[in-house]
N, C-alpha and C positions, 0 to 999 in steps of 0.2 A: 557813440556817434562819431563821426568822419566828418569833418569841415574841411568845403572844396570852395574857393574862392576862384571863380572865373573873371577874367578882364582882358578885354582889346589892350594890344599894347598903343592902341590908335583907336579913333570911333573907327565902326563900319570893318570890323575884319571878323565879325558873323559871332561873335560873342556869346548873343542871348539866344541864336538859333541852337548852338554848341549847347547851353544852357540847358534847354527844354529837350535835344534829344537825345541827351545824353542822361536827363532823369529819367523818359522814357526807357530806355534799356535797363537800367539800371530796377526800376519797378518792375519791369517783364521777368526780370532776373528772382526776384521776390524778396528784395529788400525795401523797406519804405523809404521812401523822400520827399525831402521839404524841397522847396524853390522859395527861398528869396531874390526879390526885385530891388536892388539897392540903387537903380538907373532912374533919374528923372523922366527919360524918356518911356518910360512904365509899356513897354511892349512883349515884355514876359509872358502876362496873362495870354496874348493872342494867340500865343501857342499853343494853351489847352485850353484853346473855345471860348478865351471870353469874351464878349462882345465890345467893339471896338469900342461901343460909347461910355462904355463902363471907365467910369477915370476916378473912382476914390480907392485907396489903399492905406498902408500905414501910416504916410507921410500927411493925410489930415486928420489923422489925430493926439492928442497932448499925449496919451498915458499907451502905455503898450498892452495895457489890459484892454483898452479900448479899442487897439486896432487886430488881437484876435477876432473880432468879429466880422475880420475883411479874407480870411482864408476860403479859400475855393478847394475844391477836392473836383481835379477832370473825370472824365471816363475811364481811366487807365489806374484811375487809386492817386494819382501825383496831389499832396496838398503844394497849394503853390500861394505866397501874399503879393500882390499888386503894392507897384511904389504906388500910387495913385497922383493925385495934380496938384500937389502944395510944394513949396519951396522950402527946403530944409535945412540946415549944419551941416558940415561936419560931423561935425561931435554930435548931432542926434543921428547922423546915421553909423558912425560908430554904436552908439548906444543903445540900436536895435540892432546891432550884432550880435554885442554883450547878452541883450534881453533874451536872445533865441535861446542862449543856453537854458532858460525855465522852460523852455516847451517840453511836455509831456513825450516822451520819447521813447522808443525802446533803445538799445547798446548800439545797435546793427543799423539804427538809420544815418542815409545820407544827407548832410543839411548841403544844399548846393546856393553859392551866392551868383547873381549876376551884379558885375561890379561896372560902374563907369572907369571911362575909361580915363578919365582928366584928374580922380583921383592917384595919387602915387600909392604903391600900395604896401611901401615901407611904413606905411602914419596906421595901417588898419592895427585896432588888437588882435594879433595873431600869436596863435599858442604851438608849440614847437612840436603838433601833430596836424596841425592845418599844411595844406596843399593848394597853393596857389598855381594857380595855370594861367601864363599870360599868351593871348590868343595873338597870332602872324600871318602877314600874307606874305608871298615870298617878293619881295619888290622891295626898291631901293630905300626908300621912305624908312619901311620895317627898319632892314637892315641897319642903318645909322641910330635907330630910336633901341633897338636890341643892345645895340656896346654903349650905348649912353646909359641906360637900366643896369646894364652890368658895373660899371662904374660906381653907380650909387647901392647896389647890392654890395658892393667889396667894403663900402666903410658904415653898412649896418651890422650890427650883431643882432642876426637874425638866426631864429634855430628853427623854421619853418622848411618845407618841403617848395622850391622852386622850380618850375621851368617852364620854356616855352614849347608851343605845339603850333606847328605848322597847319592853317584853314585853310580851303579854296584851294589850295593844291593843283593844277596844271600841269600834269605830265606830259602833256605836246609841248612848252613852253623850256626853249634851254635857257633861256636868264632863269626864269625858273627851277631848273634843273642843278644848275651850277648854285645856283643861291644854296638851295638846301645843303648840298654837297658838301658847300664850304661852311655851312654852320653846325653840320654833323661834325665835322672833322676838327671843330676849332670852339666850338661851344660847351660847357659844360654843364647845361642845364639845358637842352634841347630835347624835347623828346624821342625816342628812335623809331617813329611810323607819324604820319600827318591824313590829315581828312581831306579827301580829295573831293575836288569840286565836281559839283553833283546838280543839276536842273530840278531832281528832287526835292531837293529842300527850298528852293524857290516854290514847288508847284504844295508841298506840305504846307507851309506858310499861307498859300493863296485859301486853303482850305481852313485855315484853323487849326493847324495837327504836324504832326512831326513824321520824320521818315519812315519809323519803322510800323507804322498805322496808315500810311497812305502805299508804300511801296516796300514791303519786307524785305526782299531780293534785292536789293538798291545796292550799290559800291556805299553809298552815304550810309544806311545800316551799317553795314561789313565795318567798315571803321569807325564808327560810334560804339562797337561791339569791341572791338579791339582797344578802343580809348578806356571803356568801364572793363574792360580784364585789366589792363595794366594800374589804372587806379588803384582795385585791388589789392595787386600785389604790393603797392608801394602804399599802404592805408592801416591804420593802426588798428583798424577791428576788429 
């Protein structure tokens, strides 16, 4: 099994869309995946269909044997758990991190997390084959919060798999252009391709559904494709 921990290095820089379409390919591919929803704001599910009213998940219930009975299976094969609407720890959403490792698995499955973004994600248990991805837009904000995170990675001893991967992407945009440029040339944990912003996955979303099911041929596809090959390569399985 492969543990990918996804997280905004900010809310709002498209996290849990990254999340859900990037299980998508990765099932198309014909490997199974989990989705855990570790986000209070429990928006994970609406990705593969579930209905907006739908608001219980793991997070109301005490025992983790109790909240297997909150896993969804979409159209696509994707099992996915809803955080659902209770208010949680810490430490108990660490400890349904822990607890995933008892799911029933084959070798070859992806457990994918979506992570808030307000947690730090030096505090998660992370084991020295997990792969964190901490999600960017290219804008000033990022940019200060990226060498601030760097800072605090240099005095963990972390043996985890780190970097950041450029969202939303704007290639007409030269602040945007230059941003990357200079974090390509100066960062050591940056990815080397970013997910270009795409109307797609606005209009996947309005639907319930991810890119590569609403619009196959999509730029947002094409780089979702490109994000699950280079995982891959860099994935203990």
């Amino acid at each position: 099994m492969q543990r990918i921990f996804l997280k905004g290095i900010k809310g709002g820089t498209g996290a849990t869309s990254m999340v859900a379409n990037l299980a998508c390919v990765l099932k198309k591919s014909g490997s199974d995946v989990i989705a855990i929803d570790l986000d209070s704001k429990s928006d994970l599910g609406l990705h593969f269909g579930l209905p907006w009213k739908y608001n219980q998940g793991w997070s109301n219930e005490e025992r983790f044997e109790d909240a297997l009975a909150h896993f969804h299976q979409d159209s696509d094969g994707i099992v996915f758990l809803p955080f659902g609407n209770n208010c949680v720890s810490r430490e108990a959403l660490f400890e349904l991190i822990n607890n995933c490792n008892k799911l029933d698995y084959n070798k070859d499955t992806w457990l994918l997390f979506d992570c808030p973004a307000h947690v730090d994600i030096t505090h998660y248990p992370l084991d020295k084959n997990d792969i964190v991805i901490e999600i960017v837009n290219c804008d000033a904000i990022c940019h200060s919060l990226i060498y601030k995170n760097l800072q605090t990675l240099k005095q963990t001893d972390n043996q985890w798999k780190h970097f950041f991967l450029v969202n939303r992407y704007n290639s007409a945009s030269t602040l945007e252009f230059d941003l990357f440029s200079l974090w390509q040339s100066t960062l050591p944990f940056i990815a080397p391709f970013f997910i270009n912003s795409d109307e797609v996955i606005k209009e996947s979303t309005a639907y319930r559904n991810v890119a590569l099911n609403c619009a196959p041929y999509s730029v947002a596809n094409d780089d979702f494709e490109t994000l699950a090959g280079w995982l891959v390569s860099k994935s203990a399985l």
